[in-house]
VEXBAZA-836792 format. One record per residue (C-alpha): residue in three letters; chain; x, y, z. Coordinates in steps of 0.25 Angstrom, whole numbers, plus 5000, padded with zeros to 4 digits. Last residue first. Example, Ala and Ser with C-alpha at 12.3 -4.5 7.8 and 13.67 -1.06 7.14 Angstrom:
# residues 2
PT;rest;kette;x;y;z
PT;Ser;A;5055;4996;5029
PT;Ala;A;5049;4982;5031
//
This chain:
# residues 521
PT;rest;kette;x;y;z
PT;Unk;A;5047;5090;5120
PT;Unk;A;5035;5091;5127
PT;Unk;A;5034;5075;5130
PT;Unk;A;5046;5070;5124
PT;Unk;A;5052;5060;5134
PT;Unk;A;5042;5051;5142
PT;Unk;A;5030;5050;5131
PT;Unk;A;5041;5051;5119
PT;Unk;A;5048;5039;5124
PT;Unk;A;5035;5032;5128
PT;Unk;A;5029;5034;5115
PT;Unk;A;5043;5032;5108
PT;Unk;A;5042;5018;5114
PT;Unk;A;5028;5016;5112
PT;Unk;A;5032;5017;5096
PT;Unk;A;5042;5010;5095
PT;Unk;A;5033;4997;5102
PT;Unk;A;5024;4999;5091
PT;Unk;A;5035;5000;5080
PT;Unk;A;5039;4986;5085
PT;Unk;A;5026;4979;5085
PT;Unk;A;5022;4985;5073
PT;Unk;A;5034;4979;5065
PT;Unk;A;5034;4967;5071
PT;Unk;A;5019;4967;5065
PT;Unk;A;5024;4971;5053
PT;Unk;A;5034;4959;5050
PT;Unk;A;5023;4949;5055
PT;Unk;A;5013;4956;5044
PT;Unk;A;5024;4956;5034
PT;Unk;A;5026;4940;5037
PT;Unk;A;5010;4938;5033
PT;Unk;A;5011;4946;5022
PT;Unk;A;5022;4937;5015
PT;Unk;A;5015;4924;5020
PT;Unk;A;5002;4930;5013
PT;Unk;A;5009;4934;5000
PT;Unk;A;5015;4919;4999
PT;Unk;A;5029;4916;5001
PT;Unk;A;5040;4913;4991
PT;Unk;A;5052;4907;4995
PT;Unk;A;5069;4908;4996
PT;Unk;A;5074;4901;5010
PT;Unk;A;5067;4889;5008
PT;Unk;A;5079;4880;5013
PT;Unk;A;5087;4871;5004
PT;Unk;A;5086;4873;4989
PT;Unk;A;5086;4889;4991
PT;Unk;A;5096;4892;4982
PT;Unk;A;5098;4908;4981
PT;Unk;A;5089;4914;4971
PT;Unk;A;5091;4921;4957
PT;Unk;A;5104;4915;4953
PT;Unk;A;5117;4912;4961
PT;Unk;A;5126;4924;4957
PT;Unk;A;5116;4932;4944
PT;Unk;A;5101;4936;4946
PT;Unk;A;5091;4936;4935
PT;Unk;A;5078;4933;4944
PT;Unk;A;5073;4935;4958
PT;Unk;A;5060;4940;4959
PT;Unk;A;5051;4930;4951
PT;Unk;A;5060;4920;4950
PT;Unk;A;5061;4918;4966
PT;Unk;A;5046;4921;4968
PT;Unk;A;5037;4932;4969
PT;Unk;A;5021;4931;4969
PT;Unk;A;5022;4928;4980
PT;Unk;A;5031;4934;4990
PT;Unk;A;5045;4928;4990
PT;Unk;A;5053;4925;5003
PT;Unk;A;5067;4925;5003
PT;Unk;A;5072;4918;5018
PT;Unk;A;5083;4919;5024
PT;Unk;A;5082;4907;5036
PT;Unk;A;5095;4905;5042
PT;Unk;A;5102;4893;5049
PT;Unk;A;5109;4886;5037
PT;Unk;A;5115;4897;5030
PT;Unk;A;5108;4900;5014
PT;Unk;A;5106;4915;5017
PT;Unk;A;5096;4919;5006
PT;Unk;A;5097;4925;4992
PT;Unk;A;5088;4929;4982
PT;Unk;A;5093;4934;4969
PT;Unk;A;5106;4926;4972
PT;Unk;A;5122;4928;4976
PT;Unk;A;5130;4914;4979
PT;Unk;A;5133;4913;4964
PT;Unk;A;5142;4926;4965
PT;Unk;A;5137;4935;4953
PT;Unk;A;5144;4940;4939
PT;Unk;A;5156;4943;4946
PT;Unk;A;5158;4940;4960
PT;Unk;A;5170;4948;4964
PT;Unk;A;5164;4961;4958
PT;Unk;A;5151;4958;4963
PT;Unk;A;5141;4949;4955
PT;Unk;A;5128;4952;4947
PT;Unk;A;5119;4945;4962
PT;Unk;A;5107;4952;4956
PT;Unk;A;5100;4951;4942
PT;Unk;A;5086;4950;4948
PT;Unk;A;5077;4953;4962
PT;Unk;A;5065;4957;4958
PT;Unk;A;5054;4962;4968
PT;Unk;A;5043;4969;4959
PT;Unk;A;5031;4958;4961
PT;Unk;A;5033;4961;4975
PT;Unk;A;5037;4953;4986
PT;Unk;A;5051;4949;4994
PT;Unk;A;5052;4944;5007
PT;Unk;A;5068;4944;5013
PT;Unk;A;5071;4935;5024
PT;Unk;A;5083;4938;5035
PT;Unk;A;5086;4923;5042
PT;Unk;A;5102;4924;5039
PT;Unk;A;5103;4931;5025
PT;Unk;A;5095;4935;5014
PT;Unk;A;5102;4941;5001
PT;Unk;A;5092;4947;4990
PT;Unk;A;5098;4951;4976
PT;Unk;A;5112;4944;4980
PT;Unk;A;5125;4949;4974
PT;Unk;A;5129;4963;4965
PT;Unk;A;5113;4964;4964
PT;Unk;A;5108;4970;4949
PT;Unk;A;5093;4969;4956
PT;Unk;A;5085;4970;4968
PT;Unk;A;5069;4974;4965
PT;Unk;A;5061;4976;4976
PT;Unk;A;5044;4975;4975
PT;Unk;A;5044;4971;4989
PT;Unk;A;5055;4966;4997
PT;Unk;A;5054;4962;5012
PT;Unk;A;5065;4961;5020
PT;Unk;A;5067;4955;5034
PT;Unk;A;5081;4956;5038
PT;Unk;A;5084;4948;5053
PT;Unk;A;5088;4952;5066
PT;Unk;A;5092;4943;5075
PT;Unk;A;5103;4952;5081
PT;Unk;A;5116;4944;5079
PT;Unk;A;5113;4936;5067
PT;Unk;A;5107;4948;5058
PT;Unk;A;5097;4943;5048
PT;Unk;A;5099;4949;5033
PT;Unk;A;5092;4953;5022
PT;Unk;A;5101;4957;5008
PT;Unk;A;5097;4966;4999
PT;Unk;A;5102;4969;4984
PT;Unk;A;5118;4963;4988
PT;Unk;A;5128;4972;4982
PT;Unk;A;5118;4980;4974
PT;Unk;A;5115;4985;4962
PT;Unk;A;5099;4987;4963
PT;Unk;A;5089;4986;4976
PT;Unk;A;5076;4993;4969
PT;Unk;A;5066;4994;4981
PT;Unk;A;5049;4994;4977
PT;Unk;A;5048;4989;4992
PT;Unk;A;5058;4986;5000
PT;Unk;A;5056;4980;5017
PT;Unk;A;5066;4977;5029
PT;Unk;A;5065;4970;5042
PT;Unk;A;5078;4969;5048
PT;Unk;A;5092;4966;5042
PT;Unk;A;5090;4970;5026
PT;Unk;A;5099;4975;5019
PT;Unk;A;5096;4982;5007
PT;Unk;A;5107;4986;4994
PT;Unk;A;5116;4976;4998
PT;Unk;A;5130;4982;5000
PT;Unk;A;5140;4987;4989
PT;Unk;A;5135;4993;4977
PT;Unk;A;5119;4999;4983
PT;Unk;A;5109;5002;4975
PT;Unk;A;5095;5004;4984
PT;Unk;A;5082;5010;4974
PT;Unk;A;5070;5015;4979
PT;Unk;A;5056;5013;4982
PT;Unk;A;5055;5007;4995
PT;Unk;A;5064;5000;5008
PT;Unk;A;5059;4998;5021
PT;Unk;A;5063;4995;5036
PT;Unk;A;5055;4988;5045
PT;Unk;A;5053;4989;5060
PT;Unk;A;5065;4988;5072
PT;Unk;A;5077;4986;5064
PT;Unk;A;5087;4977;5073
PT;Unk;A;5096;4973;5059
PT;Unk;A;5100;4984;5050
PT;Unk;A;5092;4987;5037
PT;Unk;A;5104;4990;5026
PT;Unk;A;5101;5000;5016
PT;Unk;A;5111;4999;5004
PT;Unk;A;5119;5009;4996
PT;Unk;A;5113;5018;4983
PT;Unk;A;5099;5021;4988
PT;Unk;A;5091;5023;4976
PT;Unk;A;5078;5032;4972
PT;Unk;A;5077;5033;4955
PT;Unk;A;5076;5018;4954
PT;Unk;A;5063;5019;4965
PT;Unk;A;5056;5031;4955
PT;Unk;A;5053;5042;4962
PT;Unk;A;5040;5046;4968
PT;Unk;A;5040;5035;4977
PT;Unk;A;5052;5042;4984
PT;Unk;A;5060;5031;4990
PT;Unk;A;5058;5023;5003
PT;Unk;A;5067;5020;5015
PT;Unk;A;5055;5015;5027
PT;Unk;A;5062;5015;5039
PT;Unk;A;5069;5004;5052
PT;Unk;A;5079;5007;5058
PT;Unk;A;5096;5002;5057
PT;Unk;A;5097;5007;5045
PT;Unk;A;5110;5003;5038
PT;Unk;A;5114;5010;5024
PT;Unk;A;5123;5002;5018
PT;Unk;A;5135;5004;5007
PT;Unk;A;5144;4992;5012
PT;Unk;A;5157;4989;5012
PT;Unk;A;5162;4999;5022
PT;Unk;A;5160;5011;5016
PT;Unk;A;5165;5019;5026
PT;Unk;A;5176;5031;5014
PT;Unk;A;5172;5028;5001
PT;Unk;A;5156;5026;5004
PT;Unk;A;5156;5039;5014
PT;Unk;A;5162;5045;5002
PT;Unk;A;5153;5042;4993
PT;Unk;A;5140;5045;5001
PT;Unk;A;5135;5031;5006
PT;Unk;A;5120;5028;5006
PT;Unk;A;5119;5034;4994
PT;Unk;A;5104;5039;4991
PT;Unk;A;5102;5041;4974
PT;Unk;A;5092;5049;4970
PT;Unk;A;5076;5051;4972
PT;Unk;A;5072;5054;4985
PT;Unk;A;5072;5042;4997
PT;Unk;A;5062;5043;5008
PT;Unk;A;5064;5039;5022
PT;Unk;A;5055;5033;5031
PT;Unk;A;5054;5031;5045
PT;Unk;A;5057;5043;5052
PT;Unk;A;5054;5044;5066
PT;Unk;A;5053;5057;5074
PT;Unk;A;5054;5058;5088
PT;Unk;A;5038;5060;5094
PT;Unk;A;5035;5074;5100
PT;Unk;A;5026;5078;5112
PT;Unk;A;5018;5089;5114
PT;Unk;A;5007;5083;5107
PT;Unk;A;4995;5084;5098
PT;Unk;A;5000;5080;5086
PT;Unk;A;5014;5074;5090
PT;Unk;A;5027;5082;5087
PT;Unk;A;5038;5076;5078
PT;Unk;A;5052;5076;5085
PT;Unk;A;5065;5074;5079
PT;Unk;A;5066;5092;5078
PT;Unk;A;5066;5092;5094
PT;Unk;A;5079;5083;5097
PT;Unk;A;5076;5071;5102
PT;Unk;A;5071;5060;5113
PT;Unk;A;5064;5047;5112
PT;Unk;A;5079;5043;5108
PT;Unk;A;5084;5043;5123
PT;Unk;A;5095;5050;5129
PT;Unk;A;5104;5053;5118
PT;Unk;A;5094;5062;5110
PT;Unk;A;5092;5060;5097
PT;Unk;A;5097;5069;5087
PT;Unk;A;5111;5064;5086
PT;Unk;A;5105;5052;5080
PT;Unk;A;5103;5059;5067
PT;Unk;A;5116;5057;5062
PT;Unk;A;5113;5040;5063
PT;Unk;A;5109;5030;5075
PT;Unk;A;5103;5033;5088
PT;Unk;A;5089;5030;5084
PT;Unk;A;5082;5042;5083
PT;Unk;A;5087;5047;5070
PT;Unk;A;5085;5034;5063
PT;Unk;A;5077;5041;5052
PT;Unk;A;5086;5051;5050
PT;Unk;A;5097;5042;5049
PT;Unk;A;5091;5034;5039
PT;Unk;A;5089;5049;5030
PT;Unk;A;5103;5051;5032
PT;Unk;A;5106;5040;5025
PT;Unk;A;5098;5041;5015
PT;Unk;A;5103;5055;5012
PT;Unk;A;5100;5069;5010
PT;Unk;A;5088;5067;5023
PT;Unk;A;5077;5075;5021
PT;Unk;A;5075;5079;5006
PT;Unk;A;5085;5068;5003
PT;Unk;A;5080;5059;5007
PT;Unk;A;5066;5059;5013
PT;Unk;A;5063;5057;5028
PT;Unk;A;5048;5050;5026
PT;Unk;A;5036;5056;5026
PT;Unk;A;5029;5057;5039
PT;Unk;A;5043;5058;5048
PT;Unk;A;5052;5066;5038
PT;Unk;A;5038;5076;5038
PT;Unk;A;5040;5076;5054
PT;Unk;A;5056;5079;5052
PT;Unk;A;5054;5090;5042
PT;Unk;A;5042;5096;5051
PT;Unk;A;5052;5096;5064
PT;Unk;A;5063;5101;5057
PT;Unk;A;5053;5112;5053
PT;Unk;A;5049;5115;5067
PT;Unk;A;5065;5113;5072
PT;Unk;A;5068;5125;5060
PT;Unk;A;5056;5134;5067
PT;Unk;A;5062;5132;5081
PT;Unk;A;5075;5141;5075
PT;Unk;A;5089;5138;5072
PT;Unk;A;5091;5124;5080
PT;Unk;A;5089;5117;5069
PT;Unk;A;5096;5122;5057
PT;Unk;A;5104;5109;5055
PT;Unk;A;5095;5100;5056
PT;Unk;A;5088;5105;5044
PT;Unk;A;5100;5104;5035
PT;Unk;A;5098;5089;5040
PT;Unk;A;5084;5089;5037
PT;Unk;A;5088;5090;5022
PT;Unk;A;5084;5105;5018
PT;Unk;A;5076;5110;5006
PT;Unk;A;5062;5107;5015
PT;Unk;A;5070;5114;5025
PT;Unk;A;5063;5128;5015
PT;Unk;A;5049;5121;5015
PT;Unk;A;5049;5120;5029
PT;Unk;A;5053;5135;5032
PT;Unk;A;5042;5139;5021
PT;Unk;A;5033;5130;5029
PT;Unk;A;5037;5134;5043
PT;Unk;A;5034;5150;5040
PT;Unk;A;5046;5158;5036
PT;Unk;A;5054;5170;5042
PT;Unk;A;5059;5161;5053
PT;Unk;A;5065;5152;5044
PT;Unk;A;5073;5164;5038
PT;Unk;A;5089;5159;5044
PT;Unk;A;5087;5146;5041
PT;Unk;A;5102;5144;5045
PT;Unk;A;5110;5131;5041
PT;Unk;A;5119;5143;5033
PT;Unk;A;5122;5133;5022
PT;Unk;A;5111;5124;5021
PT;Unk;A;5101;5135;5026
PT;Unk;A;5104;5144;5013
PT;Unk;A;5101;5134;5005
PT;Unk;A;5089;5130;5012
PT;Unk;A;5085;5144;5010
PT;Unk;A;5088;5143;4996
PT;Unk;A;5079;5131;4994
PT;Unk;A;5066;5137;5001
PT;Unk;A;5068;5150;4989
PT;Unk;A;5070;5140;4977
PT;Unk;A;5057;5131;4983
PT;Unk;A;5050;5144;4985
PT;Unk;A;5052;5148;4972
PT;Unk;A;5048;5134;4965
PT;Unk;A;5035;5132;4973
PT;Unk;A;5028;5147;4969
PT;Unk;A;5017;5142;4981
PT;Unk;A;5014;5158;4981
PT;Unk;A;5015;5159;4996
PT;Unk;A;5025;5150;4997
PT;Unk;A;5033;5159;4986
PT;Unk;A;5030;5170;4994
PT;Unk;A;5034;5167;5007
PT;Unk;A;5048;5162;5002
PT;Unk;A;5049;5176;4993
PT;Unk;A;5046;5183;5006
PT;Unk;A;5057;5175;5013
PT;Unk;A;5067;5180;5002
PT;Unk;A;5064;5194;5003
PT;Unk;A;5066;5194;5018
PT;Unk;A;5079;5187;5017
PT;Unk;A;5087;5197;5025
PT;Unk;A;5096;5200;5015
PT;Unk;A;5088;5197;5004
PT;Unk;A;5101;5199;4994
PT;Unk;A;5104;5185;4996
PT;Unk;A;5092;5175;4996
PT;Unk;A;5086;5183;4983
PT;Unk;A;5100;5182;4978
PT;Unk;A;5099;5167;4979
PT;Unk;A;5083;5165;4976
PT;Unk;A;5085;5171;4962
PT;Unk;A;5102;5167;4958
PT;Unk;A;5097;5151;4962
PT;Unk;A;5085;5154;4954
PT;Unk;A;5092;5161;4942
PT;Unk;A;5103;5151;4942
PT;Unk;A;5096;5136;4943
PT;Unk;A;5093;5130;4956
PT;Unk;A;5099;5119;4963
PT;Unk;A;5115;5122;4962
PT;Unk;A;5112;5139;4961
PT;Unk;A;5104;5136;4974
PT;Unk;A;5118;5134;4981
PT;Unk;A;5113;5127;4993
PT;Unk;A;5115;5114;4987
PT;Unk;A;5105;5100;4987
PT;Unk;A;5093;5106;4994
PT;Unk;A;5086;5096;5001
PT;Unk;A;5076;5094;4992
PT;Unk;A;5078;5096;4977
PT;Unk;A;5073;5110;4971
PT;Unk;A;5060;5108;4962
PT;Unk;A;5059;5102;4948
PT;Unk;A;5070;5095;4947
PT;Unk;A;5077;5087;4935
PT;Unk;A;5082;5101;4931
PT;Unk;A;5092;5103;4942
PT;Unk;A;5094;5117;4943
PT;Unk;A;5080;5119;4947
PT;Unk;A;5073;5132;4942
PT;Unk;A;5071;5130;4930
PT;Unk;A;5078;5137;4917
PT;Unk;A;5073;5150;4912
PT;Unk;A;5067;5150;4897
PT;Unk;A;5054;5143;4903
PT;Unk;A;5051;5156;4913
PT;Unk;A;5041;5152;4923
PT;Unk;A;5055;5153;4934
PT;Unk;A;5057;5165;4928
PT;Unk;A;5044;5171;4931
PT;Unk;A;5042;5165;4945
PT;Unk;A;5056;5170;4949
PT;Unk;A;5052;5185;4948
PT;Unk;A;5040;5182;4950
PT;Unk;A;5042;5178;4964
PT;Unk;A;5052;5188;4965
PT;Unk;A;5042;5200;4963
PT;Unk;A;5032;5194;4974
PT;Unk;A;5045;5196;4984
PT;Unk;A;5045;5212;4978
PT;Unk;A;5030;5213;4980
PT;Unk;A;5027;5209;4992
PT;Unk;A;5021;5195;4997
PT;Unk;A;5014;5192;5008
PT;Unk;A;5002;5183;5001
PT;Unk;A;4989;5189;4994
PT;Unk;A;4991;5188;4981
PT;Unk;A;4979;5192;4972
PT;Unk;A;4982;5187;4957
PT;Unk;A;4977;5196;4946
PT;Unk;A;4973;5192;4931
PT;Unk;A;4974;5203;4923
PT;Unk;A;4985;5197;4913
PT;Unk;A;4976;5183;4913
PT;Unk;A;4964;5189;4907
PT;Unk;A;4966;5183;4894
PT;Unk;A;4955;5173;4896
PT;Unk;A;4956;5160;4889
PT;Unk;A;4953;5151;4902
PT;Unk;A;4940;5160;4907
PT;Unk;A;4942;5163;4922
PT;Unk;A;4937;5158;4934
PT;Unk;A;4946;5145;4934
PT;Unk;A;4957;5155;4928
PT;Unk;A;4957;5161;4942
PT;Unk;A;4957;5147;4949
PT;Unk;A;4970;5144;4941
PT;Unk;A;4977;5158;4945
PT;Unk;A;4975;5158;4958
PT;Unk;A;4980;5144;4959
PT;Unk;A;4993;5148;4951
PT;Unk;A;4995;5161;4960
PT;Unk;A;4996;5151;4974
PT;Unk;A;5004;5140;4965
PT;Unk;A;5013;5150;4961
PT;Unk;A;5020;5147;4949
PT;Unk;A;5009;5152;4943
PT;Unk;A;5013;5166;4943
PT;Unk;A;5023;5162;4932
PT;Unk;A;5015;5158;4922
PT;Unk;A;5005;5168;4926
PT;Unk;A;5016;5178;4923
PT;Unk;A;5016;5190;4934
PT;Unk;A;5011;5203;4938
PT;Unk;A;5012;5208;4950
PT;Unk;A;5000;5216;4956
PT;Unk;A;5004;5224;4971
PT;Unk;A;4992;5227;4981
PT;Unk;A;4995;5238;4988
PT;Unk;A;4997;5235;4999
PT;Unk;A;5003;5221;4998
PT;Unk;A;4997;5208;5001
PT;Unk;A;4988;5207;4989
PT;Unk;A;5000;5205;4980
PT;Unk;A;4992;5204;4966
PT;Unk;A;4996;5196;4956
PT;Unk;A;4994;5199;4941
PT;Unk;A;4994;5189;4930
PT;Unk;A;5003;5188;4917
PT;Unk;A;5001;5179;4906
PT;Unk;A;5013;5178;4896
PT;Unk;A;5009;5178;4883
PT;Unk;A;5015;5166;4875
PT;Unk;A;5026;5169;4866
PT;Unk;A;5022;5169;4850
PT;Unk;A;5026;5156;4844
PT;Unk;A;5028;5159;4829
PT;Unk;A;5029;5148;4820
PT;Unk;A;5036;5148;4808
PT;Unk;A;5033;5138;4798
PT;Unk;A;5044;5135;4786
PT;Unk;A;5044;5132;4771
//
């Protein structure tokens, strides 16, 4: 014997919008599930049923006032796609269906490659046939006004699609700054470089994008496609790297009008400074392939030569956010550089190098040559100071931690493991018997040091290692040793005063620079 069940379709609740902004008013009807799209409409529609009994059927004659700019044909297209964009038989909007929104910076500008057909065919012909983009812009205007997120998105991305190949914003004019903003938002900041010198309003919003990369961090690949590039940006005023060309060759307190951030209150302006970069999730190469096939020269290292804060996205997890190829500290850095929440693999150099003062924290240093490596530079006096917390170094080809010359390396946290490393090379095998855990330079005349906070101690964070076991021989000097919380704090405090004392003499010399060369710029 068989059961049927009849599922009878749900009734579709309609309610009716009124344009208050023509003359005569105009009523649209639409489906609620729809309308709610809108966060405006949504909102009005939630302290309307506040009022109102929750098993009323008096949903078909409810009426919504609207009272933005906003005819009647454009509020037609916003149903239009409202109503298939509700509909569950019709596929999402986002060709890639792990996302929810479109990825910023826009990958292609071929929507068809980001959006699925009928979107990329709605907001395409839409783009086309509006000859002198008048119904496009009102469609813009009216999604903000509505707050319908996923239209507006679809319509700022196509304008960036359209600016990555014409580098022309030729309708910025006909928006307000926020619309403008939210458009460049879909553009790395080297796309936005490129349109610079079209109107005052594209510097304005250069201007905004480099004083939000100031407050939160220049984020890659949203700002900057690659880490690389993202290093660069942050030593723009130094001289070094593709942003250098916007300095001035004169003096660095100089610079080109969209470098500079204006002070409350002020005709003046101070050059930005960027000192944290924020990796996305993904993979960040520090080497495009053919770059590695055609200078690699034994090495796969970023060198930064100033000092920043690289730090992953705390909302993804660390494994999920790696640097494939190593970061290398150079010598002479004035301040600290740090490390945090992410994930550095890299097959033919160490994956950190360490030659001025460095920090991790909650870093994963996996499959490489060496796992970090601190050094002091003979010729310049400079030595790596590192200090590790919570960082795990594993599956090294040599060394876990390699300290040479007088560099030390501090390491704390009841999460700092360093275990199965020094696995071999090719010519080494299972493990050259001179590669350790924890190593230190063994020369007579040099101090390397390895310094354990308590509770931490050798077994404790070095274990399972292959070559010459967990921890170089220490037998003649105390070059491997636990230290005491106090003693540990006590060397950060004289790390950070050095620190202060330097940043507070960089920042009278950029007072004085700005005082004698910037005013009224």
């Amino acid at each position: 014997m068989f059961t049927t069940f009849v599922v009878s379709e749900a009734k579709k609740t309609m309610i009716t919008l009124t344009l208050k902004s023509l003359k005569p008013n105009v009523k649209i009807q639409m489906e609620r599930r729809a309308a709610e799209m809108s966060d405006l409409i949504e909102t009005m529609l939630s302290d309307s049923d506040s009022d109102e009994d929750e098993d009323s059927d008096e949903d078909e004659k409810r009426e919504i006032d609207l009272y933005g700019d906003i005819d009647s044909v454009t509020f037609t297209k916003v149903v239009e796609f409202c109503n298939y964009y509700v509909d569950v038989d019709h596929p999402q909007m986002i060709k890639d269906e792990s996302q929810i929104k479109i990825k910023k910076p826009l990958r292609s500008n071929g929507m068809s490659e980001v959006v699925n057909e009928w979107y990329a065919d709605f907001v395409n012909n839409l783009y086309e046939e509006d000859q002198d983009q008048d119904m496009f812009i009102k469609l813009i205007k009216a999604a903000h006004y509505l707050r319908i997120h996923p239209l507006l998105d679809l319509l700022s991305a196509k304008v960036a699609s359209i600016i990555m190949v014409e580098q022309v914003f030729d309708i910025e004019d006909r928006l307000n700054y926020l619309l403008r903003d939210i458009i460049c938002d879909y553009l790395t900041f080297d796309k936005l470089l490129l349109i610079q010198n079209q109107s005052n309003n594209i510097v304005k919003t250069i201007n905004r994008r480099v004083e939000r990369m100031e407050n939160r961090g220049v984020c890659v690949p949203e700002d900057c496609e690659t880490l690389r590039d993202a290093v660069a940006l942050v030593e723009w005023n130094t001289g070094r790297g593709k942003y250098a060309k916007y300095t001035n060759d004169e003096t660095l307190a100089k610079f080109v009008k969209f470098f500079r951030i204006p002070l409350v209150g002020s005709t003046l302006y101070h050059p930005a400074r960027f000192s944290t970069i924020v990796l996305g999730k993904g993979e960040h190469p520090i080497m495009t392939p053919e770059e590695f096939n055609d200078v690699w020269d034994g090495e796969d290292l970023l060198k930064i030569a100033s000092a920043m804060n690289i730090v992953g996205d705390p909302e993804v997890p660390k494994e999920e956010i790696v640097v494939v190829g190593g970061i290398a500290f150079m010598e002479g850095i004035q301040g600290n550089c740090h490390l945090q929440h992410l994930t550095v693999y890299s097959e033919y150099s160490s994956g950190v190098v360490g030659r001025s003062p460095f920090t991790m924290d909650d870093v994963l240093v996996e499959k490489c040559y060496f796992g970090v490596t601190v050094q002091s530079m003979d010729f310049d006096d400079s030595a790596g100071v590192g200090i590790l917390t919570d960082v795990e170094i594993r599956d090294s080809k040599r060394s876990g931690i390699m300290v040479e010359g007088d560099a030390s390396v501090t390491l704390k946290g009841k999460k700092t493991k360093v275990h199965n490393n020094c696995i071999g090379t090719e010519w080494s095998g299972n493990g050259d018997p001179d590669d350790y855990g924890l190593e230190v330079d063994r020369r007579e005349g040099y101090a390397a040091t390895i310094q354990l906070v308590f509770p931490l101690t050798k077994d404790i964070a070095s274990f399972n290692n292959k070559g010459g076991g967990n921890a170089g021989p220490d037998s003649v000097r105390d070059n491997i040793k636990n230290i005491s919380q106090a003693e540990a704090a006590s060397k950060e405090r004289v790390r950070d005063q050095a620190r202060e004392r330097w940043a507070l003499w960089e920042r009278r010399h950029l007072e004085r620079g700005r005082a004698a060369e910037l005013g009224g710029v």
